[in-house]
PLY file of the C-alpha trace (Angstrom):
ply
format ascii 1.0
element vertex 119
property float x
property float y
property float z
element edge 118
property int vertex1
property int vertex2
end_header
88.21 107.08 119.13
91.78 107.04 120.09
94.12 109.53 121.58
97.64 109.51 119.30
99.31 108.31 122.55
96.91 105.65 122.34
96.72 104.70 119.31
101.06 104.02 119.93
100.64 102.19 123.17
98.38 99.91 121.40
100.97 99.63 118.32
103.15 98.96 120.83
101.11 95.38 121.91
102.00 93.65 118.80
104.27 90.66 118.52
107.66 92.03 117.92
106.87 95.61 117.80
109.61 98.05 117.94
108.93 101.74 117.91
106.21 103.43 116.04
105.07 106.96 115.01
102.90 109.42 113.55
104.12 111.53 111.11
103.11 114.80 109.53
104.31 114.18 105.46
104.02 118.06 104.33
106.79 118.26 107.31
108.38 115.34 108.17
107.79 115.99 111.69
106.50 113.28 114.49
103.59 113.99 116.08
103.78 110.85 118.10
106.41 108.00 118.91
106.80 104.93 121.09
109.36 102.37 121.49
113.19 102.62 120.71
116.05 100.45 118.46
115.59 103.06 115.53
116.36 106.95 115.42
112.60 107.55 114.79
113.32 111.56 113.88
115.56 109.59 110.77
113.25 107.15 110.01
110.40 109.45 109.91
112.10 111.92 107.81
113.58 109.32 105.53
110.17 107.88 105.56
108.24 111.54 104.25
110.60 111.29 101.23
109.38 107.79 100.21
105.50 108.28 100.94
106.11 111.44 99.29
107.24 110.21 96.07
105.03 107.29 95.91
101.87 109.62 95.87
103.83 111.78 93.02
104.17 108.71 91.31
100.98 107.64 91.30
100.19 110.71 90.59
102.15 110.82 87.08
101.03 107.57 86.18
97.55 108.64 86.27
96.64 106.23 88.85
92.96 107.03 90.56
93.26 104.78 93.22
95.06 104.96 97.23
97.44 103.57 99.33
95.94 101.31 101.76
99.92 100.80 103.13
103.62 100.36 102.19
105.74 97.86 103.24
109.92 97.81 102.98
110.94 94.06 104.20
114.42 93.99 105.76
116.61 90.97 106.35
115.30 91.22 110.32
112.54 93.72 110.39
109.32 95.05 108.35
108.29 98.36 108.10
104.92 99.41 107.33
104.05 102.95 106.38
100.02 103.65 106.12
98.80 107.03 105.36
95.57 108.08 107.70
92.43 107.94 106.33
90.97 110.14 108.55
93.87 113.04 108.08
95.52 113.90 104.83
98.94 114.08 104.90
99.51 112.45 107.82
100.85 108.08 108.04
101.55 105.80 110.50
104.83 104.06 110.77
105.60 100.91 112.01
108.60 98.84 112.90
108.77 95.18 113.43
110.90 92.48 114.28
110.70 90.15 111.41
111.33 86.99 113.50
109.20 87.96 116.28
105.89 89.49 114.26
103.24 87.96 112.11
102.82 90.48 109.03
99.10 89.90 108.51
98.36 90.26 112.03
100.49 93.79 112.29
99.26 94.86 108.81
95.66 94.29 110.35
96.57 96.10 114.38
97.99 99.20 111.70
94.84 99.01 109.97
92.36 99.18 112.76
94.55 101.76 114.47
94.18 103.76 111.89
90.35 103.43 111.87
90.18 104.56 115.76
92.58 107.13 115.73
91.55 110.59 116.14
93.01 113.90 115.73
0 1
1 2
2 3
3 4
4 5
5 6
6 7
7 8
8 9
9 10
10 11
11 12
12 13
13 14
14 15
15 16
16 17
17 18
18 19
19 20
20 21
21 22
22 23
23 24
24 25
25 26
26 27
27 28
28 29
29 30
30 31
31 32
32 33
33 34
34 35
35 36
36 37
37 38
38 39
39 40
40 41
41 42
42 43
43 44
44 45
45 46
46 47
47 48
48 49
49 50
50 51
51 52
52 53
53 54
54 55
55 56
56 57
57 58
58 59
59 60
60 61
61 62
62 63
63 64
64 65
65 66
66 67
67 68
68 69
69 70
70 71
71 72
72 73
73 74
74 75
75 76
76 77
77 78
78 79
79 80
80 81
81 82
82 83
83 84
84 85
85 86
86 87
87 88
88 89
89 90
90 91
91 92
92 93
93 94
94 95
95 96
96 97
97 98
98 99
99 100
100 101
101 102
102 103
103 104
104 105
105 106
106 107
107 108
108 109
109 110
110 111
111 112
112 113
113 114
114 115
115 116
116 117
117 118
């Protein structure tokens, strides 16, 4: 199991990895960041508002099912949000460069960092 420093560092390894961060969604606050080239405190707040309204979506629609993660593709950078299995309410946020990363390979580091973080 992985610290939430550790879980950032390691983040942090990918190809074209910019900043990244754990977020609380029932605040909006960061419980966690690395990296720079985006205002994470933004970005995390902006961030709550979408995850937030995708689960109230889901939840109107009548949709029995999770998100395994979100991803907003930019003209020169991805952005995956995944919420934490292993704490509700809580998702990790990711920021790539788009001409630097492989997606499938950073979808996958998300994923497993996900799986070994602990709170």
């Amino acid at each position: 199991m992985s610290t939430i420093k550790q879980t950032l560092d390691e983040l942090m390894t990918a190809d074209g990895a910019v900043c990244t961060a754990i977020v609380d969604s029932t605040s909006g606050m960061i419980l966690g960041s690395a990296g720079s080239g985006v205002d994470i405190e933004v970005a995390a707040a902006g961030n709550t508002e979408v995850f937030r309204s995708k689960m109230k979506t889901m939840r109107a629609l009548g949709l029995n099912d999770t998100i395994d993660d979100m991803l907003i593709t930019l003209g020169k950078q991805y952005h995956i949000i995944r919420p934490s299995a292993s704490k509700e309410g809580v998702f990790i946020y990711f920021v790539l460069d788009k001409s630097k990363s492989n997606l499938a390979m950073a979808r996958r580091k998300v994923q497993d960092a996900d799986k070994g973080l602990d709170f």
